[in-house]
N, C-alpha and C positions, 0 to 999 in steps of 0.2 A: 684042345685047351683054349680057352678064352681070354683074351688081352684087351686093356683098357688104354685108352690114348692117354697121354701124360701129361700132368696136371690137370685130371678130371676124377671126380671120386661118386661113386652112385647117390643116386638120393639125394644132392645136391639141389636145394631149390631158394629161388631170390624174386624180388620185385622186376619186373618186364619197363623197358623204358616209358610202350604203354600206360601202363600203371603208374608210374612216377610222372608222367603227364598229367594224366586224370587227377591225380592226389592232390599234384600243384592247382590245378583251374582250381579243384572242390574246395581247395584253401580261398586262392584268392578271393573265390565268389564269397565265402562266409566272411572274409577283413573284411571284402566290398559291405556286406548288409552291415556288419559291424560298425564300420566308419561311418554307413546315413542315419542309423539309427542312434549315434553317439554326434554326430552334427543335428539332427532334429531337438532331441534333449538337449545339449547345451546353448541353440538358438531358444528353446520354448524357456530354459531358465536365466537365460539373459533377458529375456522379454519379461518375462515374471518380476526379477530382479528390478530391471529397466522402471516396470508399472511402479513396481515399489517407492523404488529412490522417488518418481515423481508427485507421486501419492503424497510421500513423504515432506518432501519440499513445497508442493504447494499449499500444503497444509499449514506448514510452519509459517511460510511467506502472508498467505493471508490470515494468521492469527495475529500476528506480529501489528500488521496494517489495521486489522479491526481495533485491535486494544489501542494504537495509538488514537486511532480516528473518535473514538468515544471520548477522549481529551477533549478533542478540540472546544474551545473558546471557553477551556476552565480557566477561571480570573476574572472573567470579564459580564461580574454576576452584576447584576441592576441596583443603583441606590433607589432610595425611597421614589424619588422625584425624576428616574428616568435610568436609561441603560448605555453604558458606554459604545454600545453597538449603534447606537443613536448618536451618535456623536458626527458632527458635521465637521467638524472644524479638530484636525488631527495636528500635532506639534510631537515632536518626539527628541527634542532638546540633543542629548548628548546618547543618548544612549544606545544608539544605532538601529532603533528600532524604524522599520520602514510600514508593516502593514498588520493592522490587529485582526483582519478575515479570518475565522476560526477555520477554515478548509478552502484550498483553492488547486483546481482542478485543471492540468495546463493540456490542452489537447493535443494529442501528438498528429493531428493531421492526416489526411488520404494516403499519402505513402507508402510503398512496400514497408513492412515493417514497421511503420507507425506505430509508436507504444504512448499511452498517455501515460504522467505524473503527477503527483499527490503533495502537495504541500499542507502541512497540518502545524495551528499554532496552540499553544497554552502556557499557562504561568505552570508556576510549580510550589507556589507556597502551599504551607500544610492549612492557611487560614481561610485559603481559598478564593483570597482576594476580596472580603467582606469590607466595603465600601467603612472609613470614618468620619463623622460630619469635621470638619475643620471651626474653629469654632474663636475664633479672631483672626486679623490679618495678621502674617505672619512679622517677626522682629528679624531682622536681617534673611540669611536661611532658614531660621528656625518657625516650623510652622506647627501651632498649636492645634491638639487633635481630641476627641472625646478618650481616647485609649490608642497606645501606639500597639499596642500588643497584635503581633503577627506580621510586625515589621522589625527588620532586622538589617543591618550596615551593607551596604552591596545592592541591597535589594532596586527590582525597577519598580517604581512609585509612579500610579496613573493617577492624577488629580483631575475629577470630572466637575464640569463648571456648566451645566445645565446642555446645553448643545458642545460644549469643547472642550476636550480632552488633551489634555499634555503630559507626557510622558517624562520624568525624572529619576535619578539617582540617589538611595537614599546615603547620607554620609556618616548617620548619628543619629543621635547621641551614643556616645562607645559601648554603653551599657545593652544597649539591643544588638551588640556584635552577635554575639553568642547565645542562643536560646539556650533554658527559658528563658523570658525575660526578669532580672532579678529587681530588687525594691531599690528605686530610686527614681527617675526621670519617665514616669508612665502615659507624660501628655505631649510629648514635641518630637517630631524629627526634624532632621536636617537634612535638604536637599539643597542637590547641587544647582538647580535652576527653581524658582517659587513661582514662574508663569501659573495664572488660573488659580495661586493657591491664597484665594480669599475667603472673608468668614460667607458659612452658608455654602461651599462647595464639598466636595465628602474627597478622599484619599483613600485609595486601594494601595496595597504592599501586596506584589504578583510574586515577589522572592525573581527566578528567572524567563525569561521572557523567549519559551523555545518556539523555533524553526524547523521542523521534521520533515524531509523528503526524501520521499518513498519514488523510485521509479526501476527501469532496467538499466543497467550496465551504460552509459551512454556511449561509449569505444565498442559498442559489441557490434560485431560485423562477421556476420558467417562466412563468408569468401577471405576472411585471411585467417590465416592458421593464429596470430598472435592475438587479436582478441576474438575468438570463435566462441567460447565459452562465456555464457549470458549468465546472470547473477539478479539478484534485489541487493536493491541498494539502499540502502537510509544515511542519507546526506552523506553520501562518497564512500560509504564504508559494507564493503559485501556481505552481506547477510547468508545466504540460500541461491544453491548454483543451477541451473536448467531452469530459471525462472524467463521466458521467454518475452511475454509483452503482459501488460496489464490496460485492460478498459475501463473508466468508471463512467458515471456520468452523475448530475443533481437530482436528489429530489424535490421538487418546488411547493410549495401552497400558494392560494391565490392570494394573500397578505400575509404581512410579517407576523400578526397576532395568532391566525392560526399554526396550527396542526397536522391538518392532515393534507398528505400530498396529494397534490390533481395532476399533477406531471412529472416527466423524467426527460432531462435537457441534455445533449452533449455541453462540452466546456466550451461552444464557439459565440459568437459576439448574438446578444446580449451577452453573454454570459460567462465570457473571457475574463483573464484576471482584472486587465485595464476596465473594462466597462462596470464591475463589481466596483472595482476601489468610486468609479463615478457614482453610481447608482446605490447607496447601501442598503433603499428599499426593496432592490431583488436581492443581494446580498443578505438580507437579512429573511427571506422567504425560502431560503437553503434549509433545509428540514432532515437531509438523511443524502447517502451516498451511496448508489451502489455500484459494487465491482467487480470483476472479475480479472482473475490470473492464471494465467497459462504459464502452466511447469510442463516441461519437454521428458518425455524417457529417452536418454543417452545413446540407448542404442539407434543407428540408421539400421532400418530394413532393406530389406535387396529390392523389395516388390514396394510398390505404392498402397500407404495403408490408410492414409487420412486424404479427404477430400475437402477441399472449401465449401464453407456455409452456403444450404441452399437457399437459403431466407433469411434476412432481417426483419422482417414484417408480417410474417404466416405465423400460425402456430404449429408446434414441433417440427422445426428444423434440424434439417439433418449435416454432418461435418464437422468441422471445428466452429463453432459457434459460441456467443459471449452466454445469451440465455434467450429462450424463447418470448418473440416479442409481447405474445397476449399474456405472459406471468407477467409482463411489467406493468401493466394496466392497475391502477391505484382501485381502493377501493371507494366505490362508486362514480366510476367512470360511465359513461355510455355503453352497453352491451353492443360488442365488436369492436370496442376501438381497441387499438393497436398502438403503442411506442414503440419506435422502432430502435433494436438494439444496436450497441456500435460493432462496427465492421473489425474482425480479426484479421489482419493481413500478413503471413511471414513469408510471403515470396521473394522477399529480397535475397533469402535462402534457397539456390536454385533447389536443395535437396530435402526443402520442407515438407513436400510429402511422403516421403522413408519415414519418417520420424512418426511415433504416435506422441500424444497430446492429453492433460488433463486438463480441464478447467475448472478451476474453482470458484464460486459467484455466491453471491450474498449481499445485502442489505443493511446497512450501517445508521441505525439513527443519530443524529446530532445532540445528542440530550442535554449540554447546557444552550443550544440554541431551541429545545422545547422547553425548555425551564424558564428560560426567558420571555418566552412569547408573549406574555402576561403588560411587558413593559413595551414591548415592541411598536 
């Protein structure tokens, strides 16, 4: 008769420690692929993502910049007998006005990180600043005008006096407070200073007299965590964020009357803000701007993805680059000449090249300083 050891029963059968070895590796192994193939996809859609946002902002950044820059020097349209931009002899009374330059271009210099800035001026009257002859000398403040219409209380009033221009406040009459203007006092304002306002000089009503600048973050410093994050800024105020550095430079003509550009200048002396306000005749051969902005994608890469510009001066350069320098070459230039484009530099950021980069570049005509050319 046959007997069984106890606590064993036949036919009995289970997993071998063996096998619950093998089971666990065959698992891990499969997390393992799981986890690179779920780190690979959400690195390539942070990257994706990354391109995006910066796509995105540098796009906004330099629409923002163009549309104001096409302002510049509206107001400042020519009377019969000459053009305010011709003016030699600048007074600006009470109004705190310092410089009527319709664009000035401050160069941010050789340095890591050098970012140039854009300062852009214009009026903002609806009447666009159409010059009125004056037309006696004035009775106390009250200066007699062919039509005051498109002048209104507040306004800054440019009174152009063949080469001299002087800048005033207008105070009245009450009835041009409020546009329209209603039926009553259609020939005189009232300015707070009547310098220059004699019979035979013309009076513009600019309405107000704006200062726009456009640059990067000026606190922005990638080595401290508290301002790391770069921005556009339009006069202190954050527009668009991974906006990293901006280049622009002039387009020239060889005199104020023409048109068409024969050069492209960085911002440095001649052509600094100081040497401009001296010389209005290069100042006034400013014809177009162009620029470029670099929006950053957020994400830092592990590996190095972007390399510094291999040329300013070759055609199709390769890296972060502002634009290739034979596209800048004007039309009818000499066949092979080259302008040489301005230098990107963010290595003040030891970890600038993790980072990928867009740039976005274009060319901005001046068109009340071609509108004017005529008087120049």
């Amino acid at each position: 008769m046959n007997s069984f050891p106890p606590h064993s029963s036949p036919g009995q059968a289970g997993f071998s420690l063996i096998e619950i070895l093998v089971g666990l590796v065959i698992g891990l192994l499969v997390s393992l692929v799981i986890m690179q193939v779920f780190t690979v996809y959400e690195g390539q859609k942070r990257t994706t993502t990354g391109a995006s946002d910066a796509q995105t902002n540098g796009s906004i950044a330099l629409y923002a910049i163009t549309k104001e820059l096409k302002m510049a020097g509206y107001g400042l349209l020519p009377a019969t007998d000459g053009a305010p931009l011709n003016c030699t002899t600048l007074t600006f009374g009470a109004t705190g006005i310092t410089d009527i330059s319709p664009v000035i271009i401050t160069d941010g210099g050789a340095a890591a990180g050098a970012s140039d800035s854009i300062a852009i001026r214009y009026a903002t009257s609806s009447s666009g600043g159409v010059p009125s002859p004056i037309t006696a000398n004035p009775t106390g403040n009250s200066v007699p005008l062919d039509t005051n219409l498109g002048c209104h209380k507040d306004d800054v009033a440019m009174v152009i006096n063949g080469t001299a221009c002087h800048f005033a406040i207008v105070t009245g009459p009450t009835d041009i407070a409020i546009p329209p203007v209603p039926t009553g006092d259609l020939s005189n304002v009232l300015l707070d200073d009547v310098t220059d306002a004699v019979t035979g000089a013309k009076l513009a009503c600019l309405g107000a007299w704006v200062t726009t600048v456009y640059q990067v973050s000026p606190n922005y410093d990638p080595t401290v965590a508290a301002n790391s994050q770069a921005y556009l800024e339009r006069s202190g105020t954050q527009m668009v964020s991974d906006i990293v550095n901006i280049q622009a430079q002039y387009g020239i003509s060889s005199t104020p009357n023409s048109n068409q550009i024969t050069n492209w200048v960085d911002a440095a002396a001649p052509w600094d803000a100081a040497s401009l306000q001296a010389n209005i005749t290069n100042r006034n051969r400013i014809k177009a701007v162009r620029i470029a902005v670099v929006a950053r994608n957020g994400l830092q890469e592990k590996n190095i993805v972007t390399d510094s510009c291999s040329s300013t001066t070759l055609a199709s350069p390769t890296g972060l680059c502002a634009w290739d320098a034979t596209s800048a070459a004007p039309a009818g230039s000499a066949p092979g000449t080259n302008f040489p484009a301005p230098v990107i530099d963010l290595s003040n950021d030891p970890n600038w090249q993790n980072y990928r980069y867009r740039v976005f570049e274009t060319v901005i005509p001046l068109r009340n300083m071609i509108w004017s050319s005529s008087a120049l």
